[in-house]
C-alpha positions in Angstrom: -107.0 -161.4 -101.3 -103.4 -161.3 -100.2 -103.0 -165.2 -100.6 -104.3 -164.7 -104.1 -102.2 -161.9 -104.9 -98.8 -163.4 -103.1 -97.9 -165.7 -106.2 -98.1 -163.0 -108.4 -96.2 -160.2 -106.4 -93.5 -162.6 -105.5 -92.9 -163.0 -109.6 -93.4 -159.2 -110.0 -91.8 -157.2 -107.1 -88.2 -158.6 -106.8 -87.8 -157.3 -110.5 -88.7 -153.8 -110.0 -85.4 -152.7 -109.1 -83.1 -154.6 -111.8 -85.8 -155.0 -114.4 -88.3 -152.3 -114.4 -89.7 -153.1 -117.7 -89.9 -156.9 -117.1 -92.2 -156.7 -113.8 -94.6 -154.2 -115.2 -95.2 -156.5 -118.4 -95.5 -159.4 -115.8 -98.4 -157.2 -113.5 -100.1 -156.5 -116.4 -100.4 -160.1 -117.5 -101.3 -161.4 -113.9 -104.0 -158.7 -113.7 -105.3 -159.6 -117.1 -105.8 -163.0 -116.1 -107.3 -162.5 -112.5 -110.1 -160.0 -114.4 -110.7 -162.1 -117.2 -111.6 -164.8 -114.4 -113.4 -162.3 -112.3 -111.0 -162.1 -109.5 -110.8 -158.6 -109.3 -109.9 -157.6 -106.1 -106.6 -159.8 -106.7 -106.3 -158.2 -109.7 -106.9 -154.7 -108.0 -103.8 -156.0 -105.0 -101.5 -156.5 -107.9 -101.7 -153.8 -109.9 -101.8 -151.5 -107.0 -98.6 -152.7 -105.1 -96.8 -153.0 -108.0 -97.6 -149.5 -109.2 -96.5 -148.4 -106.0 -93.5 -150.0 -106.2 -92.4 -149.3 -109.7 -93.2 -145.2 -108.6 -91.2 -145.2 -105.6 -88.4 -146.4 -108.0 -89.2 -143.5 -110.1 -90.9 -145.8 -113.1 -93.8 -142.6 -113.7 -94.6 -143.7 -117.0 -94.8 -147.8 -115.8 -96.5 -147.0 -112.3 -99.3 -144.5 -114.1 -100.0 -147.0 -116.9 -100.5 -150.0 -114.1 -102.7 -147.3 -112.4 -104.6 -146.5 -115.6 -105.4 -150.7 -115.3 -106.3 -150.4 -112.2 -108.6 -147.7 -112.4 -110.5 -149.8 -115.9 -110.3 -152.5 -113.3 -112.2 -150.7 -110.7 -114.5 -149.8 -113.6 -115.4 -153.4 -114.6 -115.8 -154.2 -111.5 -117.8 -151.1 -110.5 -116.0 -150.3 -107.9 -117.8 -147.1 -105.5 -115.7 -144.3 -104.1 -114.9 -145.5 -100.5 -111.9 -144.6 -98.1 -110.5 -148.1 -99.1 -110.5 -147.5 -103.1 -110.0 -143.6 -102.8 -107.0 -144.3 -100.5 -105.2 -146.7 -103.2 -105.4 -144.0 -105.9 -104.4 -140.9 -103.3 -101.0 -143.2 -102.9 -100.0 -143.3 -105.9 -100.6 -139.7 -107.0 -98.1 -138.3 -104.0 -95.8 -141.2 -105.4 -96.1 -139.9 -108.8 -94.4 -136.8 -108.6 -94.8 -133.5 -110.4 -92.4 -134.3 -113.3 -94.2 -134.0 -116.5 -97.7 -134.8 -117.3 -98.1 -138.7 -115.9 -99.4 -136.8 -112.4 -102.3 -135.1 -113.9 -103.3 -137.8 -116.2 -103.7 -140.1 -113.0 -105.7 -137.2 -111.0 -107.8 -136.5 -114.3 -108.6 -140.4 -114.9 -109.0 -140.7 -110.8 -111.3 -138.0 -110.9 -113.7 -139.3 -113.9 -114.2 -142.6 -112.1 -115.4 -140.8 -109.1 -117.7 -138.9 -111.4 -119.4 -142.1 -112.9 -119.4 -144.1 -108.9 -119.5 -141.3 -106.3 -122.4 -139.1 -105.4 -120.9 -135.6 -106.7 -121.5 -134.9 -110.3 -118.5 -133.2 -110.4 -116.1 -135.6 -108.9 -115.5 -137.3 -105.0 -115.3 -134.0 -102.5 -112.5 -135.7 -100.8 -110.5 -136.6 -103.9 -110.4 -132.7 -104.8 -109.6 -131.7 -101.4 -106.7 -133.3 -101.9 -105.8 -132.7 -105.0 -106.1 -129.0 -104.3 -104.1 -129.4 -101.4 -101.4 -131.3 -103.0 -101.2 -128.3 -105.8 -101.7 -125.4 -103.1 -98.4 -126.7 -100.9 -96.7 -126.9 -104.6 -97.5 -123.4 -105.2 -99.6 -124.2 -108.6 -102.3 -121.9 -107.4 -104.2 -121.7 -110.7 -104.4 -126.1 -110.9 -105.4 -126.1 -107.2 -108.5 -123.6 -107.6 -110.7 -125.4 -109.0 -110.4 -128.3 -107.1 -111.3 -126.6 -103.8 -114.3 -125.1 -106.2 -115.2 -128.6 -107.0 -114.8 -130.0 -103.4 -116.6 -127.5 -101.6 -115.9 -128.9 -98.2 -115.4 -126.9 -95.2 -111.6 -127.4 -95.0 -111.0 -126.6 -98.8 -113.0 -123.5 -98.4 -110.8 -122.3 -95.7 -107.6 -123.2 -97.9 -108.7 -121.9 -101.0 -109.0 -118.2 -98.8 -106.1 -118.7 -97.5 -103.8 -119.2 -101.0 -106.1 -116.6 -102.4 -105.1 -114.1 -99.8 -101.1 -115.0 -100.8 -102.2 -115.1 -104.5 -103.8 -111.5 -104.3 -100.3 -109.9 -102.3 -98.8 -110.9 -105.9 -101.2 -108.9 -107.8 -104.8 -108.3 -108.9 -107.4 -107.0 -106.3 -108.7 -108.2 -102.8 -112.2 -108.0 -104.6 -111.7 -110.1 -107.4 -110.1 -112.9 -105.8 -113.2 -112.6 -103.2 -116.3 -113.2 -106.2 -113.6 -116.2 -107.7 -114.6 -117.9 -104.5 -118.0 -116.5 -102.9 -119.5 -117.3 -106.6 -119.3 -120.7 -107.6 -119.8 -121.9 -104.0 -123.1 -120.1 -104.1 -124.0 -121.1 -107.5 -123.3 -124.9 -106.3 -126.0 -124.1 -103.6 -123.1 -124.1 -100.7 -123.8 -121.8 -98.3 -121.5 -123.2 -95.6 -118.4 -122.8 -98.0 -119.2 -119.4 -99.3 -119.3 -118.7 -95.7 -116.2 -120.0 -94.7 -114.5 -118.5 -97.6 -115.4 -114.9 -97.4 -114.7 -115.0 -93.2 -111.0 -116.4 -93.6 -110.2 -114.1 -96.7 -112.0 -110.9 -95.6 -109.6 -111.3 -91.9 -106.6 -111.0 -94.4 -108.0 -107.8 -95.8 -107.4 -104.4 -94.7 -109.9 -102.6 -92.8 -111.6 -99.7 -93.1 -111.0 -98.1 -89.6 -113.7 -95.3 -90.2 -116.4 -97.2 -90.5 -118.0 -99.8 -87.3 -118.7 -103.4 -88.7 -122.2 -103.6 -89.4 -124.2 -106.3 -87.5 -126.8 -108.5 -89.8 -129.1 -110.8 -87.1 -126.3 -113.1 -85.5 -123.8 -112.3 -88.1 -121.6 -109.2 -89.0 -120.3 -107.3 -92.0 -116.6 -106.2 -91.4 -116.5 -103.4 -93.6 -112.9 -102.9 -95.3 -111.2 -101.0 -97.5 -112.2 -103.0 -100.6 -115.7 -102.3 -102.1 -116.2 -105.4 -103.3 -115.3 -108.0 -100.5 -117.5 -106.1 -98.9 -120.3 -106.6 -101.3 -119.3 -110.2 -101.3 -119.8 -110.7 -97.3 -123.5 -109.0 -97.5 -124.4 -111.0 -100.6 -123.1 -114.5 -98.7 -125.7 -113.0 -95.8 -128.8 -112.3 -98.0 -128.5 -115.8 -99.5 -128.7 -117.6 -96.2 -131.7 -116.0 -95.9 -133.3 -117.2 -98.8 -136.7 -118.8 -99.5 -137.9 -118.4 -103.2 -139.8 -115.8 -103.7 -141.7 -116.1 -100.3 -139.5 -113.8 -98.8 -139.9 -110.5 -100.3 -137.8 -108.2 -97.9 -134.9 -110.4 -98.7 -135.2 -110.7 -102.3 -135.4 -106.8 -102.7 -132.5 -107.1 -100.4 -130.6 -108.6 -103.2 -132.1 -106.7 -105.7 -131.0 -103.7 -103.8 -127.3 -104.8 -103.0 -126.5 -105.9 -106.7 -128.1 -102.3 -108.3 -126.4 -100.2 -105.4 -123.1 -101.9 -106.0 -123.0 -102.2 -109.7 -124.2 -99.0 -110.0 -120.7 -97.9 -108.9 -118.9 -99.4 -111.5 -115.7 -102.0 -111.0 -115.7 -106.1 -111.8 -119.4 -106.5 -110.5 -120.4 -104.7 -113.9 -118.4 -107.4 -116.1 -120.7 -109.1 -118.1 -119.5 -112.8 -117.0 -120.3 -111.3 -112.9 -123.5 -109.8 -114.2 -124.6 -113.8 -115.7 -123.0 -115.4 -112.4 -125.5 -112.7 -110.8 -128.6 -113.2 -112.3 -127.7 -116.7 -111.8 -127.7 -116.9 -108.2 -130.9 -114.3 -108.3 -132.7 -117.3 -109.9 -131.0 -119.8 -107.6 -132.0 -118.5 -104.4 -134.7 -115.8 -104.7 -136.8 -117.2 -107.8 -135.5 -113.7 -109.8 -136.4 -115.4 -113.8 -133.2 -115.1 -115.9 -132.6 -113.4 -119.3 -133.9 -115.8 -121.8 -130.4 -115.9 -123.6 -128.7 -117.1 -120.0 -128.1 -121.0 -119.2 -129.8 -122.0 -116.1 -126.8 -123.3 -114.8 -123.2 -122.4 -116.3 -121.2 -123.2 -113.2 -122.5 -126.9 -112.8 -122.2 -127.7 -116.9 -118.6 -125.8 -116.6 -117.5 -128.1 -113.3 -119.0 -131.4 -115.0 -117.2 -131.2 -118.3 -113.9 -130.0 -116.5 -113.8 -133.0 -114.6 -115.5 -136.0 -117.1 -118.5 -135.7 -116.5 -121.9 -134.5 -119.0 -123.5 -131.0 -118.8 -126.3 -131.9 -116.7 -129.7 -131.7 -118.7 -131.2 -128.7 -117.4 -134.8 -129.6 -115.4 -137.9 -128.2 -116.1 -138.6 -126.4 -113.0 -135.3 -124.4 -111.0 -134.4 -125.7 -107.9 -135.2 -122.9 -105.1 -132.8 -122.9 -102.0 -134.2 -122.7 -98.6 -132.7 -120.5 -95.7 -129.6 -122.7 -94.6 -128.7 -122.7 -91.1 -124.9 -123.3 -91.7 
């Protein structure tokens, strides 16, 4: 691929510096011709290095619209989401720069061909991580949330509680910040993440020093001063322990922890915590929901922010298992 692609870089590279303009017309033309012909990895060398070239020059608008090509290149192609391809577009959205809109119209056109040729509905775990990460460092702590939402790996569990413990010192409550996390990862089926996520933010939360932690099989509840995370640890417990509705001293468990909880007033009695709720009731203990309530808000919300369809709702719920993680 690079003897393919040599002739055409070595027309298109030397100009970047005196004739912006010029060598992006000229990539766009070689590329053109190497898909038309079906050479699309050549096609895919070119418009990459170029666009990398043209951003590191500061050409945003030039070195997003060469990535645009590249990405309906990758798309005629039908290129998967690998390290290799992943990689080329993770480049050139550092390069970018924060200026303006060009960055998140590469991370949004990024993310909806991960959505059509990666395995997550909602968009390549890795690709989010990043993103998220990228915005986090920034400070943009509203852009990088949903992102480690969508990613639900181990690591962005751990940073989303970590910017969510610097995002509560500025305001709002411990509790809050703790169900914006524990939530949609146990909506999305993710045990291991809701896990994560509640341990790292509920050790930046202060303690209730009257009250022991409470031990739950191998596992603990560190009882602090804040209601709520509190409620959010026990609830990440119960779920693990989940099987349908085989286990009944679980499931009333559940049942017990959201009336005993909600009883006292506070977010957990908003009516958007209530759905999210009955949701996860459904999910994980076979609880049926209200006939007015979607089966599945969280995955249609995360498909549709990120390019991707609602997913058609099946005719039988999935029922999670106890998870080991």
């Amino acid at each position: 691929m690079a003897s393919s692609s040599s002739r055409a870089l070595n027309a298109i590279l030397p100009q970047i510096a005196t004739a912006p303009y010029e060598a992006h017309q000229k990539a766009r033309t070689f590329a053109s011709r190497y898909t038309k012909s079906g050479q699309y990895d050549t096609a895919i060398d070119v418009l990459f290095q170029s666009a990398r070239e043209l951003l590191k020059t500061g050409q945003a608008g030039s070195g997003v619209d060469l990535a645009g090509f590249l990405l309906e290149v990758y798309d005629t192609k039908g290129e998967t989401v690998s390290e290799e391809s992943r990689g080329r577009l993770t480049q050139l959205i550092a390069l970018t720069g924060s200026a303006g809109a060009w960055r998140k119209t590469l991370i949004d056109k990024s993310l909806a061909w991960s959505v059509k040729y990666g395995d997550c509905p909602a968009g390549d775990q890795d690709l989010h991580h990043y993103v998220g990460e990228l915005l986090y460092k920034e400070g943009v702590f509203d852009a990088a949330e949903p992102h480690f939402l969508a990613s639900g790996k181990r690591d962005s569990a751990r940073l989303l509680a970590e910017m969510f413990t610097l995002w509560s010192a500025e305001g709002g409550t411990a509790g809050a910040f703790a169900l914006r996390g524990v939530i949609p990862y146990l909506q999305n089926g993710n045990i291991l993440a809701a896990r994560v996520f509640i341990s790292r933010f509920t050790s930046g939360v202060p303690k209730d020093p009257s009250t022991p932690n409470v031990p739950v099989g191998s596992d603990e509840v560190v009882l602090t001063k804040d209601q709520v995370v509190n409620f959010a640890q026990i609830a990440v417990l119960i779920c693990q322990r989940a099987n349908g509705d085989k286990n009944k001293v679980v499931r009333e468990n559940w049942v017990r922890l959201c009336g005993t909880y909600q009883s006292r007033g506070g977010v957990l009695t908003l009516p958007d915590v209530r759905a999210a709720l009955n949701e996860i009731a459904n999910l994980y203990f076979a609880i049926p929901l209200p006939q007015s309530q979607s089966a599945n808000p969280m995955g249609d919300i995360m498909a549709s922010l990120f390019g991707g369809p609602p997913r058609e709702q099946p005719t039988a719920r999935k029922l999670l298992s106890p998870s080991a993680s």
